[in-house]
Residue frames as a rotation matrix with the C-alpha (Angstrom) as fourth column:
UNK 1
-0.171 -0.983 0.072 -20.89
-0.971 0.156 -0.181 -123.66
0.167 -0.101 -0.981 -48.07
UNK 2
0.655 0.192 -0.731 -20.45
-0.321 0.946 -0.040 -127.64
0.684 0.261 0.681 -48.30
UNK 3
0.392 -0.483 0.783 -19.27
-0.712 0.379 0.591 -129.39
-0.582 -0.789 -0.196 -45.29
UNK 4
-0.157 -0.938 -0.308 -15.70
-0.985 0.127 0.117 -130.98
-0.071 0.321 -0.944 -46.35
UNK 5
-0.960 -0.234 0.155 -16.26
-0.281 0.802 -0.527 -134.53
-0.001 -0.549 -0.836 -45.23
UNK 6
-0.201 0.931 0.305 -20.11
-0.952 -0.112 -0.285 -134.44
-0.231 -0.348 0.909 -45.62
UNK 7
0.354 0.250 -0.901 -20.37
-0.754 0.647 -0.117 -137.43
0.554 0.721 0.417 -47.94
UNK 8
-0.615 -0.529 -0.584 -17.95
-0.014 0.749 -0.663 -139.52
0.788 -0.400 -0.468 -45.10
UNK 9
-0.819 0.251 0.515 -20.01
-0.525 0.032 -0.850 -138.62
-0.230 -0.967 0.105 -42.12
UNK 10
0.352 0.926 0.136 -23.32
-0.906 0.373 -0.199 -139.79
-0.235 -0.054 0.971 -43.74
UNK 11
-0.107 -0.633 -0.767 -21.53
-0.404 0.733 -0.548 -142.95
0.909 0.251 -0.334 -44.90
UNK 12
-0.912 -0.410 0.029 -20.32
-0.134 0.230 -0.964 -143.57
0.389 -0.883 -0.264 -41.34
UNK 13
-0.797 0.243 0.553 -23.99
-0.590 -0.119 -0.799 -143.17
-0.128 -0.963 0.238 -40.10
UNK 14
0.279 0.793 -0.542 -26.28
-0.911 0.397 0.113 -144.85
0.305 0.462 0.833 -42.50
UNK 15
-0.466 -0.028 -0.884 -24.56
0.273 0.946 -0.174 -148.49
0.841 -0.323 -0.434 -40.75
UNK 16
-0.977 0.196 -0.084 -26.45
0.060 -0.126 -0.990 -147.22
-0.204 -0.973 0.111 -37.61
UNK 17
-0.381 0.770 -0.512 -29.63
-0.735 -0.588 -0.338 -146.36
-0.561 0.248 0.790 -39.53
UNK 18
-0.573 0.378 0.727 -31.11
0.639 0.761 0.108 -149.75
-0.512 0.527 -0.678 -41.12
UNK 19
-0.919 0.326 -0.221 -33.00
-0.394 -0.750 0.532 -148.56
0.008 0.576 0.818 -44.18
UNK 20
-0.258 0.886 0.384 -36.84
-0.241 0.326 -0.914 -148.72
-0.936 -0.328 0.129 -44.18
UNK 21
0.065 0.401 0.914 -38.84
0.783 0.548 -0.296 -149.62
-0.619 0.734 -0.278 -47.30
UNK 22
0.914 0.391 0.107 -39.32
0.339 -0.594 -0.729 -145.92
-0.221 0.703 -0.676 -48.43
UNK 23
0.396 -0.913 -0.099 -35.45
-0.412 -0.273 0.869 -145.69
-0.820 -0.304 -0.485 -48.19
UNK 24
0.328 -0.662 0.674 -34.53
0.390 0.745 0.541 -147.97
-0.860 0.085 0.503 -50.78
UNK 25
0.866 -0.348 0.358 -34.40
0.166 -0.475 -0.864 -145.68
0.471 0.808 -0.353 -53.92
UNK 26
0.938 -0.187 0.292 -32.56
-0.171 -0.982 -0.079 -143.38
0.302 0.025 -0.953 -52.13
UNK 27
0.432 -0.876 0.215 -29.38
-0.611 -0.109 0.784 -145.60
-0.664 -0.470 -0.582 -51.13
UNK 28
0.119 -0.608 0.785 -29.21
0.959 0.275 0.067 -147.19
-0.257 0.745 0.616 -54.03
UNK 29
0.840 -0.300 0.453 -28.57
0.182 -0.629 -0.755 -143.62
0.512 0.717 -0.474 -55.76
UNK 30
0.753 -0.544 0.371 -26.38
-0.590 -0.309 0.746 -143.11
-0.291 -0.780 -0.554 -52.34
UNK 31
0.260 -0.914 0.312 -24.29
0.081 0.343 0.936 -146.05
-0.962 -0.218 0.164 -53.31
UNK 32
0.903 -0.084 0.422 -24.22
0.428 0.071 -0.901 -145.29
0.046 0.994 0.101 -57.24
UNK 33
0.730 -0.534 0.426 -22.00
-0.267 -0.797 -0.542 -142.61
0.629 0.282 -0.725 -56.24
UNK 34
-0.142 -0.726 -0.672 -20.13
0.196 0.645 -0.739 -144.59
0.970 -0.237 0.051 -53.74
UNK 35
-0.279 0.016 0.960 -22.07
-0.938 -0.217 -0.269 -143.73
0.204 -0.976 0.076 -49.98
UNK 36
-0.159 0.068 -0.985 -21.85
0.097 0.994 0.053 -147.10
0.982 -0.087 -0.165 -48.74
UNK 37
0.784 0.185 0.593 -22.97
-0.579 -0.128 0.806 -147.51
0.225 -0.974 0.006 -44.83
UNK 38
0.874 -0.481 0.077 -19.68
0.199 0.498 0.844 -148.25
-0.444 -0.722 0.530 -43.27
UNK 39
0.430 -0.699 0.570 -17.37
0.896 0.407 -0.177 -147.02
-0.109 0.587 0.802 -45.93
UNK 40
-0.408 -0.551 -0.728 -14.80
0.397 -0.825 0.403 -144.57
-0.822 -0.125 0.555 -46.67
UNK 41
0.835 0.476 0.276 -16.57
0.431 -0.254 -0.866 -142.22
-0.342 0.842 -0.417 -49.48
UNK 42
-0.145 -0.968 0.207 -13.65
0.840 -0.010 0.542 -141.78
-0.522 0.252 0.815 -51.96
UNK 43
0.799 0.469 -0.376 -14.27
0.074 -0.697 -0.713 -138.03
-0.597 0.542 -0.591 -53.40
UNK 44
-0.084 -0.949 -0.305 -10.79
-0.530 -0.216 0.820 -138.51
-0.844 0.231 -0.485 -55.24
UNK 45
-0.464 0.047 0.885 -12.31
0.556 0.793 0.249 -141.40
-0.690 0.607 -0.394 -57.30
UNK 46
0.491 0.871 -0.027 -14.31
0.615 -0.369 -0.697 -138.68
-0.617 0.325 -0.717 -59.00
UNK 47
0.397 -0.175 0.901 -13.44
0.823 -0.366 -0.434 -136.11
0.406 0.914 -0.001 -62.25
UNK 48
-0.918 -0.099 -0.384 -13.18
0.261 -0.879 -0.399 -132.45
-0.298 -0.466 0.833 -61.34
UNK 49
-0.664 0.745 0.062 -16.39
-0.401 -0.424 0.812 -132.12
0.631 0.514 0.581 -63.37
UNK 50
0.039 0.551 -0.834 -18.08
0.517 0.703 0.488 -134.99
0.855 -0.450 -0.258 -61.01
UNK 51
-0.661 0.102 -0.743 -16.74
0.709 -0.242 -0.663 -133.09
-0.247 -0.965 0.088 -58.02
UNK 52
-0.989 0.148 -0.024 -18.32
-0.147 -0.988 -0.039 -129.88
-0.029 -0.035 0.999 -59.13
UNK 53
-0.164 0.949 -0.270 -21.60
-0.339 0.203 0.919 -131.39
0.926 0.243 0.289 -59.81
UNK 54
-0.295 0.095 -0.951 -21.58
0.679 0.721 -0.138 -133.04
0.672 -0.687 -0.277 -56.66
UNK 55
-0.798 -0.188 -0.573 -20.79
0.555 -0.600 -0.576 -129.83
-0.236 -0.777 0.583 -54.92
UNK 56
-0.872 0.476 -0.116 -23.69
-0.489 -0.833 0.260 -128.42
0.027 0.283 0.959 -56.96
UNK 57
-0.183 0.967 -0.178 -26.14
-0.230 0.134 0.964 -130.45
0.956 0.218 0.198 -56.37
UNK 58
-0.339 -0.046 -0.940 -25.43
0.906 0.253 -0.340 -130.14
0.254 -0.966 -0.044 -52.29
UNK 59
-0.989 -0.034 0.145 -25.83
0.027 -0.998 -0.053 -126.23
0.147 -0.048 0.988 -52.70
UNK 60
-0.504 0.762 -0.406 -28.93
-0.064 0.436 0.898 -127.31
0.862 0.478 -0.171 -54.97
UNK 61
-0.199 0.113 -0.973 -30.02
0.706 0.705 -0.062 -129.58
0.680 -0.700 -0.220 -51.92
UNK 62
-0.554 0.147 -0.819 -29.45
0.573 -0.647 -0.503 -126.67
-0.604 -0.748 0.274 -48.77
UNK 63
-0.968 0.249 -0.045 -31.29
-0.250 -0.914 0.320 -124.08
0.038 0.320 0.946 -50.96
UNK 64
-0.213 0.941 -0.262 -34.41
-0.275 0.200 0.941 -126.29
0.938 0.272 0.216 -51.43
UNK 65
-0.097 0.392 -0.915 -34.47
0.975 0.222 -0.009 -126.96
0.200 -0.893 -0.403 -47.41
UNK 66
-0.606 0.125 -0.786 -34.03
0.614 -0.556 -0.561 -123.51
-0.507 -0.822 0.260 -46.83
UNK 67
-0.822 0.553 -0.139 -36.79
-0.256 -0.140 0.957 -122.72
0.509 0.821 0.256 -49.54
UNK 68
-0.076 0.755 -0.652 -38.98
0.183 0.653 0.735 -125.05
0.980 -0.063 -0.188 -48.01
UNK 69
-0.542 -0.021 -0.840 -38.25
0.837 -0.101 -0.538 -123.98
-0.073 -0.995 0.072 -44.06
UNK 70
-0.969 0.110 -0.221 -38.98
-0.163 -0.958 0.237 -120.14
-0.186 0.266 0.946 -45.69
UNK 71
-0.750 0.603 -0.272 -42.12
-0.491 -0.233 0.839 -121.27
0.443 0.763 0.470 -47.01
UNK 72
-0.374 0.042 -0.926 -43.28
0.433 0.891 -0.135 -124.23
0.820 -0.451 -0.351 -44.59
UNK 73
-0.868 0.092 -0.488 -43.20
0.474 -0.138 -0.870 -122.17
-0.147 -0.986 0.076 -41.32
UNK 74
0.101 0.798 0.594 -46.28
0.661 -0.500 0.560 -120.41
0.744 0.336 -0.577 -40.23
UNK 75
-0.914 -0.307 0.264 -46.20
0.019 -0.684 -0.729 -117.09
0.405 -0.662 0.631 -38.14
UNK 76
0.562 0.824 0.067 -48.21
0.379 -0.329 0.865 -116.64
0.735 -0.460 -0.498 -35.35
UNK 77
0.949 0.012 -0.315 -47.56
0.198 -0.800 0.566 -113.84
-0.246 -0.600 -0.761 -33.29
UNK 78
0.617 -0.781 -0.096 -44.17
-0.724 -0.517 -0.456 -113.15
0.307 0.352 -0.885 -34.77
UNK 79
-0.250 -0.568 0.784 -42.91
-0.434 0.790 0.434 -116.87
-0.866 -0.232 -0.444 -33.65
UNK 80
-0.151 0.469 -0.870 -42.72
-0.909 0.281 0.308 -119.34
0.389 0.837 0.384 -36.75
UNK 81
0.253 0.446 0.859 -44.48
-0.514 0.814 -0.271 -122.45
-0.820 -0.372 0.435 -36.29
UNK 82
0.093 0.364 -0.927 -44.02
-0.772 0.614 0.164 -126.23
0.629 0.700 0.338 -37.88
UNK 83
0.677 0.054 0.734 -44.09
-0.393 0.870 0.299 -129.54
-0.622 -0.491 0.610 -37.42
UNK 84
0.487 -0.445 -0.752 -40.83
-0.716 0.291 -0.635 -131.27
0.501 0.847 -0.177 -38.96
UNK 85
-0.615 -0.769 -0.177 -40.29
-0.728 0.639 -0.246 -134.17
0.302 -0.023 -0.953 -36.36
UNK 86
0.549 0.753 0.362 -41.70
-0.805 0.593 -0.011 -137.59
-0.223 -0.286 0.932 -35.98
UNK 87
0.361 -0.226 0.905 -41.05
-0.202 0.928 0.313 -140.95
-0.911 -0.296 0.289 -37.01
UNK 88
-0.766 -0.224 0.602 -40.44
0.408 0.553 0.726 -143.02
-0.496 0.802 -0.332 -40.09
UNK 89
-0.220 0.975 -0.019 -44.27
0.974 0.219 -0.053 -142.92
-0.047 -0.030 -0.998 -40.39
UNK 90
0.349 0.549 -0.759 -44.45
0.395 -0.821 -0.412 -139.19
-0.850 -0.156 -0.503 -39.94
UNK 91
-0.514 -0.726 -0.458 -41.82
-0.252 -0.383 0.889 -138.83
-0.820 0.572 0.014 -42.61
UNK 92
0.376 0.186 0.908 -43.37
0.649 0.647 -0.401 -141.54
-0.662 0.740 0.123 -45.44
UNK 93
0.176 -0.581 0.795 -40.43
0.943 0.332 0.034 -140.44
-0.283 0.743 0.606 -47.41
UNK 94
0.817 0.199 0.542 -40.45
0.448 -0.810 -0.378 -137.18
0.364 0.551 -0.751 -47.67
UNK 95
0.166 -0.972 -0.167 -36.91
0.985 0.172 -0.024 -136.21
0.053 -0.160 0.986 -47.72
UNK 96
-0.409 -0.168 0.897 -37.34
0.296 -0.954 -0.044 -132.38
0.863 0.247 0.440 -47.73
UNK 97
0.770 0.510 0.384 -39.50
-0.367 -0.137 0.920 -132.42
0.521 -0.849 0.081 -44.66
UNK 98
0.874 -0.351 -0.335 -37.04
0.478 0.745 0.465 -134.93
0.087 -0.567 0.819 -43.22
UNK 99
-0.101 -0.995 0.006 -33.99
0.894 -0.093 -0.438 -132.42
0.436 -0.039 0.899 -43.65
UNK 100
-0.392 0.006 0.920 -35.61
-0.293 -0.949 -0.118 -129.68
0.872 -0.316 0.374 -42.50
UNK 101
0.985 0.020 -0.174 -36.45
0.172 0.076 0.982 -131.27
0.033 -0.997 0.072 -39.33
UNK 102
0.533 -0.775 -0.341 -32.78
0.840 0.435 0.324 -131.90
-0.103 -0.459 0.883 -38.95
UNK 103
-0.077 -0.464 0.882 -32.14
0.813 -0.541 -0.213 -128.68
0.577 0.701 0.419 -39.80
UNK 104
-0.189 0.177 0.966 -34.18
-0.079 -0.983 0.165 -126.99
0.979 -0.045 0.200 -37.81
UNK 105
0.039 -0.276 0.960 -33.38
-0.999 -0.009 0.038 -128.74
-0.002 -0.961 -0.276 -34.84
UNK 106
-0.313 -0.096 -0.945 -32.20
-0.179 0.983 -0.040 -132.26
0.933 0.157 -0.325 -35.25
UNK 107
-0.927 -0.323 -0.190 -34.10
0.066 0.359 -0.931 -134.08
0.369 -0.876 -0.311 -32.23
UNK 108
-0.767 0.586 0.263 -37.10
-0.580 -0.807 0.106 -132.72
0.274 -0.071 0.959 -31.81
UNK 109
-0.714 0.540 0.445 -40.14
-0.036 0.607 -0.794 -133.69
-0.699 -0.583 -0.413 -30.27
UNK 110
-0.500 0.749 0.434 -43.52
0.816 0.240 0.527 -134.47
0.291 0.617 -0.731 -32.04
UNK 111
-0.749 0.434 0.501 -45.43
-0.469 -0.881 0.062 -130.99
0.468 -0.189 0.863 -32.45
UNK 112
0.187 0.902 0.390 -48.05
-0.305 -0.324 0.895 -132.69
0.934 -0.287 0.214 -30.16
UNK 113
0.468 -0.471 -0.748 -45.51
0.859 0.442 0.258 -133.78
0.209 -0.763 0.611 -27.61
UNK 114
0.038 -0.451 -0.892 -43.79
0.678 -0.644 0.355 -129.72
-0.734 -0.618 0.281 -27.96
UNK 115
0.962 0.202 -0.184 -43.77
0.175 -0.972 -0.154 -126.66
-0.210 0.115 -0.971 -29.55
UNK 116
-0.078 -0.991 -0.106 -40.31
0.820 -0.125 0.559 -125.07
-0.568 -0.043 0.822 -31.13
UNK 117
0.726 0.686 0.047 -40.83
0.611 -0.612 -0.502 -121.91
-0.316 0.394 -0.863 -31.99
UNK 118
-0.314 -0.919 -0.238 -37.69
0.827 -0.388 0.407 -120.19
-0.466 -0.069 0.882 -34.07
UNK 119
0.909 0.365 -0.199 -37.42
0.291 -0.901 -0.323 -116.89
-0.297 0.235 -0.925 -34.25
UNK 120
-0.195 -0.973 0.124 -34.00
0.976 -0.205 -0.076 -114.94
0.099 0.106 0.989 -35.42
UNK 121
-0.636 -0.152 0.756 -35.40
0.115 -0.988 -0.102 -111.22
0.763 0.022 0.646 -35.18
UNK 122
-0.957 0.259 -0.132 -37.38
-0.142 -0.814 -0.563 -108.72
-0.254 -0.520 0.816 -32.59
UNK 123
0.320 0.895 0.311 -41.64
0.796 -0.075 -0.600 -108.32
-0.514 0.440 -0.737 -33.28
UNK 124
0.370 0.310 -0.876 -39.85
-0.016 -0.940 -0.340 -105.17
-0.929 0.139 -0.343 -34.77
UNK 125
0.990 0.087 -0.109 -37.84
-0.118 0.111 -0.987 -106.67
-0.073 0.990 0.121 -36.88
UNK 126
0.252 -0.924 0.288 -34.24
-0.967 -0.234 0.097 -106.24
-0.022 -0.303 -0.953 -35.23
UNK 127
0.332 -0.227 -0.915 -32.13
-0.295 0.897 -0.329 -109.21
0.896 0.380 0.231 -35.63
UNK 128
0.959 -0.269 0.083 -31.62
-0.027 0.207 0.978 -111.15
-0.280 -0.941 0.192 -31.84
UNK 129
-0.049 -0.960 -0.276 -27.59
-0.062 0.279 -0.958 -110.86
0.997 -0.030 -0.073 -30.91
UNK 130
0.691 0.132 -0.711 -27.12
0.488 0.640 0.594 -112.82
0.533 -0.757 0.377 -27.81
UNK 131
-0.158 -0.971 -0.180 -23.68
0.967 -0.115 -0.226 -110.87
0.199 -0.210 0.957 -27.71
UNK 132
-0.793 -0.134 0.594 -25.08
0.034 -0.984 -0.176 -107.61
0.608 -0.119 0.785 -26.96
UNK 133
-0.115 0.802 0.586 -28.56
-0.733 -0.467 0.495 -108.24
0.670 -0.372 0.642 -25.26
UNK 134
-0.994 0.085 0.074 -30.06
0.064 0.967 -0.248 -110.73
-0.093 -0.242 -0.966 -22.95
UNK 135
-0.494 0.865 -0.091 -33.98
-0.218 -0.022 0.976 -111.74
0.842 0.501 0.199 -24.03
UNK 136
-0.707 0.678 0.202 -36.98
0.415 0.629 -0.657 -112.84
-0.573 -0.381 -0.726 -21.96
UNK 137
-0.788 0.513 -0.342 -39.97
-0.009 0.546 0.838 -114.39
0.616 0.663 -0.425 -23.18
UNK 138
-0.857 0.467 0.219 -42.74
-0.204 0.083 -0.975 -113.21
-0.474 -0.880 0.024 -21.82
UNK 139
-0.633 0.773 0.045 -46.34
0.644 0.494 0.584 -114.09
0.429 0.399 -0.810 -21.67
UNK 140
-0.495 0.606 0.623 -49.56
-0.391 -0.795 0.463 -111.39
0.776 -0.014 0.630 -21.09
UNK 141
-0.538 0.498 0.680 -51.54
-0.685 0.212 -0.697 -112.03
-0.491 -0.841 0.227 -17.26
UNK 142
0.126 0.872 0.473 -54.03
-0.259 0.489 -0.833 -115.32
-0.958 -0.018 0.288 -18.33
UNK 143
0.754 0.056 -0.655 -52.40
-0.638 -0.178 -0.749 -115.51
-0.158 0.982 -0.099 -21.45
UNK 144
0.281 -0.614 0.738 -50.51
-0.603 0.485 0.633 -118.85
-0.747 -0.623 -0.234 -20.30
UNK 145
-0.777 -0.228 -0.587 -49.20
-0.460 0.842 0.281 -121.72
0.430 0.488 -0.759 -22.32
UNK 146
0.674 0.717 0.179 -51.64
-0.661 0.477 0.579 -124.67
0.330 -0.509 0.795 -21.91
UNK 147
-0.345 -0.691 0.636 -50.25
-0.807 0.564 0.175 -127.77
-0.480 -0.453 -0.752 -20.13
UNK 148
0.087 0.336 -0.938 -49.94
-0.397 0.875 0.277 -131.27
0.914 0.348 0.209 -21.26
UNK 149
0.803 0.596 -0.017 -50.38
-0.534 0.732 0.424 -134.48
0.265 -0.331 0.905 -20.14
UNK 150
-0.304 -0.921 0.242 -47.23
-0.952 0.301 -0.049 -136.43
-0.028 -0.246 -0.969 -18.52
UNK 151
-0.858 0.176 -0.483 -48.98
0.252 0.963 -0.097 -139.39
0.448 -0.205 -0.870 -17.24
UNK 152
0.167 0.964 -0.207 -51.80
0.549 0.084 0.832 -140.44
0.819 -0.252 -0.515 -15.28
UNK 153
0.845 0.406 -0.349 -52.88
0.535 -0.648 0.542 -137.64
-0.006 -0.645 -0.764 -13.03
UNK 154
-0.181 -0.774 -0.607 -49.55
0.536 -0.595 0.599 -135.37
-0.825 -0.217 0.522 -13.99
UNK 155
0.662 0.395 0.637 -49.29
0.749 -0.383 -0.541 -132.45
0.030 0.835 -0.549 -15.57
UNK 156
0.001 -0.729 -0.685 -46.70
0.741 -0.459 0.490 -129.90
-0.672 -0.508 0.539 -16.53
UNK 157
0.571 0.166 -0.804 -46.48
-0.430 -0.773 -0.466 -126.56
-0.699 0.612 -0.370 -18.76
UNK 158
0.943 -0.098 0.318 -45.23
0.285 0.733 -0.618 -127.21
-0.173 0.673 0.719 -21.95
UNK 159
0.021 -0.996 -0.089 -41.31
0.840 -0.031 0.542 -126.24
-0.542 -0.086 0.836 -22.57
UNK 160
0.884 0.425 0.192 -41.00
0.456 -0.701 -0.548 -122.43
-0.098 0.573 -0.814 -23.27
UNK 161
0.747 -0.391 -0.538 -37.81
0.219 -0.619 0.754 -121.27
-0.628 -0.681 -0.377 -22.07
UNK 162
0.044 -0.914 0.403 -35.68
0.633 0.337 0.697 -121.19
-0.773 0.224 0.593 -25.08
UNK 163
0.798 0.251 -0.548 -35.62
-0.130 -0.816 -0.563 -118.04
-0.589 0.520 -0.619 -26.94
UNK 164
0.414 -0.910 0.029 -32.97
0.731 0.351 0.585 -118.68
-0.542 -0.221 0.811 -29.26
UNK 165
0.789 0.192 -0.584 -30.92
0.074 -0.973 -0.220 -116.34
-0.610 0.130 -0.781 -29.86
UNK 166
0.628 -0.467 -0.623 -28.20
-0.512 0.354 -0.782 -117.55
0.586 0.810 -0.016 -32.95
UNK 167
-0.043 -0.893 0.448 -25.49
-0.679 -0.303 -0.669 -118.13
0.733 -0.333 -0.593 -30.27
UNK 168
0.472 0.760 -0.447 -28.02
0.309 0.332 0.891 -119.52
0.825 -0.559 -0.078 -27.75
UNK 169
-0.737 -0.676 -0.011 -25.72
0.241 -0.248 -0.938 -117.64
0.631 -0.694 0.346 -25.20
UNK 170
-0.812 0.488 0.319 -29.10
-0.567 -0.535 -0.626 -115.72
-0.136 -0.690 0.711 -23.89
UNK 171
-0.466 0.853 -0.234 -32.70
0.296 0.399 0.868 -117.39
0.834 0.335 -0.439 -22.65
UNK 172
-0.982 0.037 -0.188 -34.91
0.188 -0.009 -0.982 -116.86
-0.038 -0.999 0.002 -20.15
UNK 173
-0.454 0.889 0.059 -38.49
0.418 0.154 0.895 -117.14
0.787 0.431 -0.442 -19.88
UNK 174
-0.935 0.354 0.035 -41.37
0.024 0.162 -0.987 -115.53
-0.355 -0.921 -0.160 -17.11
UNK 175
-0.545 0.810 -0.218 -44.64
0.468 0.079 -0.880 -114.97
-0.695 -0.582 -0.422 -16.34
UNK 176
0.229 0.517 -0.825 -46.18
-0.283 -0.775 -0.565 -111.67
-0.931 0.363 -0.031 -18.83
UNK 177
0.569 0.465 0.678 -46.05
0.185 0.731 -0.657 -112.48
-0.802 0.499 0.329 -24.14
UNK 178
0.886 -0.463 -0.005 -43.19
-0.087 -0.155 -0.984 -111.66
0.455 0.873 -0.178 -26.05
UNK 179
0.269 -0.867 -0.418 -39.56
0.953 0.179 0.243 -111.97
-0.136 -0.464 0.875 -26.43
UNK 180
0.945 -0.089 0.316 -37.76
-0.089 -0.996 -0.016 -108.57
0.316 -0.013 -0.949 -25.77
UNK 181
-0.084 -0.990 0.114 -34.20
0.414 -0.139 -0.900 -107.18
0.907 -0.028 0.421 -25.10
């Protein structure tokens, strides 16, 4: 499904977002079609054939992120692992990496600053419904997270407590290595 308005919201934010060097293809094709930072994108100025292509090559677009999330993560212990946030510099243009960060959690820390581990099912396979269960994340006796570094002479465990569950209604994290109902 294509968000109605998608083509106005990025508009609207690219005037907040100065483009970097590896940016410039990409906003000149942005403004071929009319995404201008700061402007109204006119989808009315377009055919019906232009819209449909448009609308197909946004499908297009979400299929290759969630292609590339499917294929990208790695499983360990039944959590998937990547790395899909950083800078500019972590990005150097790669616009498929760069939506699937934002995909999979727009915000994110650097994977050597935290750890996000999504899951959507059970180690059995059951899909997680927040609306029927509540989870906790445990961890096996000695079988801690390490800690990082904060600053000089601090140290804290690394952020575990978020099991999401689609909803995020349920989390909850202790002491013994898996997430359970």
């Amino acid at each position: 499904m294509v968000e109605a308005n998608f083509f106005d919201y990025l508009a609207f934010s690219l005037q907040f977002a100065p483009p970097g060097p590896e940016e410039k293809e990409i906003r000149a094709k942005l403004a071929s079609i009319g995404v201008v930072p700061g402007r109204k994108f006119d989808m009315g100025a377009f055919s019906p054939e232009q819209k449909a292509a448009l609308v197909e090559g946004m499908e297009a677009g979400r299929k290759k992120i969630k292609d590339f999330l499917a294929t990208r993560l790695k499983v360990i212990n039944g959590w998937k692992m990547g790395s899909y946030f950083g800078d500019r510099a972590f990005y150097e243009g790669n616009w498929i990496l760069r939506s699937a960060g934002a995909e999979a959690g727009i915000y994110g820390n650097e994977s050597k600053q935290a750890a996000y581990p999504p899951t959507k099912v059970l180690p059995d396979g059951t899909p997680l419904d927040g609306s029927k269960h509540n989870y906790t994340l445990t961890f096996a006796e000695g079988q801690y997270p390490s800690v990082l570094p904060v600053g000089k002479g601090t140290w804290q465990p690394p952020v575990i407590a978020k099991a999401e569950s689609g909803d995020r209604k349920s989390r909850g994290s202790t002491r013994s290595g898996n997430l359970r109902s």
